[in-house]
N, C-alpha and C positions, 0 to 999 in steps of 0.2 A: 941551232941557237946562234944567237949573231957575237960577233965579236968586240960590238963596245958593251960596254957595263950596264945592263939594264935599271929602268927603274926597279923592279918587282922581277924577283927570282923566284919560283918555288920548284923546290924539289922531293919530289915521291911524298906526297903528304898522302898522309892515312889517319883516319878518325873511325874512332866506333863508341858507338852508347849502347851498353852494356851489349848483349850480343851479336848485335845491328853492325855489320862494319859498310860504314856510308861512305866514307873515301878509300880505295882500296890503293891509293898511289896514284897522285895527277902530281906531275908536275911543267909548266908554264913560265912563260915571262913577256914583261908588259915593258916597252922600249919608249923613252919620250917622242911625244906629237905623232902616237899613232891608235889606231882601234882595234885592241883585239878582242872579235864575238866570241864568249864562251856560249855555246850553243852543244842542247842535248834534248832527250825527253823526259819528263815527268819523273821524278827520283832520281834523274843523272846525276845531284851531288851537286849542282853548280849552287843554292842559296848556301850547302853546308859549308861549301868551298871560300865563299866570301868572308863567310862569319868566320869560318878561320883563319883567312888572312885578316883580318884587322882586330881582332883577339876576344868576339864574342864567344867565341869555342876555341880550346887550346887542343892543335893537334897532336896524335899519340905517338905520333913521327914523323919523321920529313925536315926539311929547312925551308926556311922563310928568309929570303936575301934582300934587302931595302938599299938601293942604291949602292949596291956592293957590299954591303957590312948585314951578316946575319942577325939576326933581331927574332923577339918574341914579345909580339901587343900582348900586355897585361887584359889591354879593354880598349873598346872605339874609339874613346877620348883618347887615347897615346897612342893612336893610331893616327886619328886626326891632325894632332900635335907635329906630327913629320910628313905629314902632305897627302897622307891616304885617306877622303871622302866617301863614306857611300851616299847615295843618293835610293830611298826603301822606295818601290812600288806605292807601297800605303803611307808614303811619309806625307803627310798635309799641314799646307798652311792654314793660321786662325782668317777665316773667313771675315771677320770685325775689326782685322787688325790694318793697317796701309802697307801696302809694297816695302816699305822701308822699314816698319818694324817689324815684319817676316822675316826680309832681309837681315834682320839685324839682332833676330830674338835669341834674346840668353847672354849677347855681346856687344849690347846698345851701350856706344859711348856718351858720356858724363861731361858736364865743363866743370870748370875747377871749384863750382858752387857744389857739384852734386848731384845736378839737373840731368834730365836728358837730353843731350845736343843733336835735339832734331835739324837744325839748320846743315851740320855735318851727315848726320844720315840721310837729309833731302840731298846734298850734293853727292853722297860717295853714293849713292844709291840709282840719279840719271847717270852717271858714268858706267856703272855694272848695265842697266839697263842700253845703254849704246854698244858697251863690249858682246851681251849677248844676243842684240841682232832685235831687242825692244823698246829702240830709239822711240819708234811711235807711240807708244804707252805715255813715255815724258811727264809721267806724273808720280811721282812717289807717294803722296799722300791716298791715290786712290785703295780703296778698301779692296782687299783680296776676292772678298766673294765678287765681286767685275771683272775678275781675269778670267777668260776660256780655261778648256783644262791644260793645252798646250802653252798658255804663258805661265800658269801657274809652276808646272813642270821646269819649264827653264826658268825661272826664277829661282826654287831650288838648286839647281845646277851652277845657276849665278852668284846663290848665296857660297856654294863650298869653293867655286873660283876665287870670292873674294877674298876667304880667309884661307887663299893661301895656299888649295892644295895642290898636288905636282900629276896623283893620282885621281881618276872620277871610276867608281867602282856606281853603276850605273843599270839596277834591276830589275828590268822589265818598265822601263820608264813611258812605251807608249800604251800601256795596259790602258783600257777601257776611252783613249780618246779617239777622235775622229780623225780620217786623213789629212782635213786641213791642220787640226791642232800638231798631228804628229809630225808634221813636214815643219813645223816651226819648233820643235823639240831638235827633228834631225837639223835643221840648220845652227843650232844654238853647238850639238856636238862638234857638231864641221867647222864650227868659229873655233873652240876649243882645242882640236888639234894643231891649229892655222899658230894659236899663242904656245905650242909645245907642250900640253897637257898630254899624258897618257888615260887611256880608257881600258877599264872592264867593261862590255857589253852585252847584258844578258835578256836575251828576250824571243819569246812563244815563233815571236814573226820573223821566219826562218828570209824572208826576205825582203825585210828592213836592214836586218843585220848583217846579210850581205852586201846589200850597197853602200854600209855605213863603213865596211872593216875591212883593215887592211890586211890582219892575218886572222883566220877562224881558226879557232880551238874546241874540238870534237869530245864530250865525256860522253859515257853510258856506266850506270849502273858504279858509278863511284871512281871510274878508270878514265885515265887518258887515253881516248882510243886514235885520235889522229890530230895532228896540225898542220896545216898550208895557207898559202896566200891566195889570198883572191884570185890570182890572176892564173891559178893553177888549175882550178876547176872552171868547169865551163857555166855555171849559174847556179840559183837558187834552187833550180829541179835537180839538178846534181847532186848538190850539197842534201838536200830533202833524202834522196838513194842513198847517201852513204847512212845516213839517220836511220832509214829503214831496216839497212842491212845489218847494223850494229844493234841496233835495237832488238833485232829477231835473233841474235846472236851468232852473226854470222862477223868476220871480219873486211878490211881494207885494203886490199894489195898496194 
């Protein structure tokens, strides 16, 4: 564990529904402007993991530390509230609606008539668009369904920059696009750590997530089974063997 104050502490968290016990003790932590992949296989506990950091599932043990100060999200929103984002696999934008009021859905500002001040959502919206690296786009009014899937992706990612958060809790975000789309996802995350955003990075492509992360975090089967930095293992085929080996239930010397 490092020695300044993390954003995100978690300690031996354990959850079970009814007599399923799906976290059996992970505990983790997430340090500002950097990536850490939580990376496992199929059931490792990493979606149950998230939802109980930001309080869709309350764990049945363990501590949750938020910038030093223990905490327990009632729910997303008061998660959100103090800087913790997630960004879902399946979270979509309305395809009829413009870049800006995607951007801006649920928290479209008003002028003092009452109106919606598109003129401020057209401006705060090219500036998010230059911060996450879709200066070319330059159009805010364009309708969502003209975005690839990789701008649409960082768009999202840009919407929870904007409002604010410290954390990007980030799920499988290059699921079903293309390599060019996902290469403009990963660069939209590389902007992000560059402004001191911290990352959860969870996703199938055992090597995206390595080139993306700075330190990998290993579950199987609800357990923390290993963490190190990138620069400790020798690659993605590495990383892939310890997966195996833990998987088949073997351990990690």
């Amino acid at each position: 564990m490092s020695e300044r104050t993390p954003l995100l502490q978690l300690n031996d968290i354990k959850k079970s529904f009814g007599s399923i016990q799906a976290l059996k003790g992970v505990s983790l932590e997430v340090n500002e402007g950097e990536v850490l992949a939580l990376v496992g296989d199929n059931g490792a506990g990493k979606s149950t993991l998230i939802k109980n950091i930001v309080g869709y599932h309350q764990p049945n043990s363990g501590e949750i530390y938020w910038r030093g100060e223990r905490v327990t999200f009632k729910n997303p929103d008061e998660a959100l509230e103090r800087g913790l984002s997630i960004v879902y696999q399946d979270m979509e934008l309305i395809p009829s609606l413009t870049v800006a009021r995607n951007l801006f859905l649920g928290k479209e500002p008003t002028t003092r008539f009452g109106k919606l001040d598109f003129d401020l959502m057209y401006d705060e919206t090219k500036k998010v668009l230059d911060e996450i690296g879709l200066e070319s786009l330059n159009d805010p009014t364009l309708p969502a369904e003209n975005l690839s899937g990789g701008e649409a992706q960082s768009i999202k990612i840009g919407r929870a920059l904007h409002f604010d958060a410290d954390l990007l809790i980030l799920d499988e975000p290059l699921r079903n696009l293309s390599v060019k789309e996902s290469e403009k996802v990963l660069e939209t995350v590389e902007r992000t750590k560059e402004q001191g955003i911290g990352t959860i990075y969870i996703s199938h492509n055992i090597f995206n997530a390595y080139e993306l992360a700075d330190r990998i975090h290993l579950l199987d089967a609800g357990r923390t089974m290993d963490e190190f930095r990138k620069e400790e293992i020798a690659g993605p085929k590495e990383l892939i063997n310890k997966m195996k080996t833990v998987a088949g239930g073997g351990t990690i010397a």
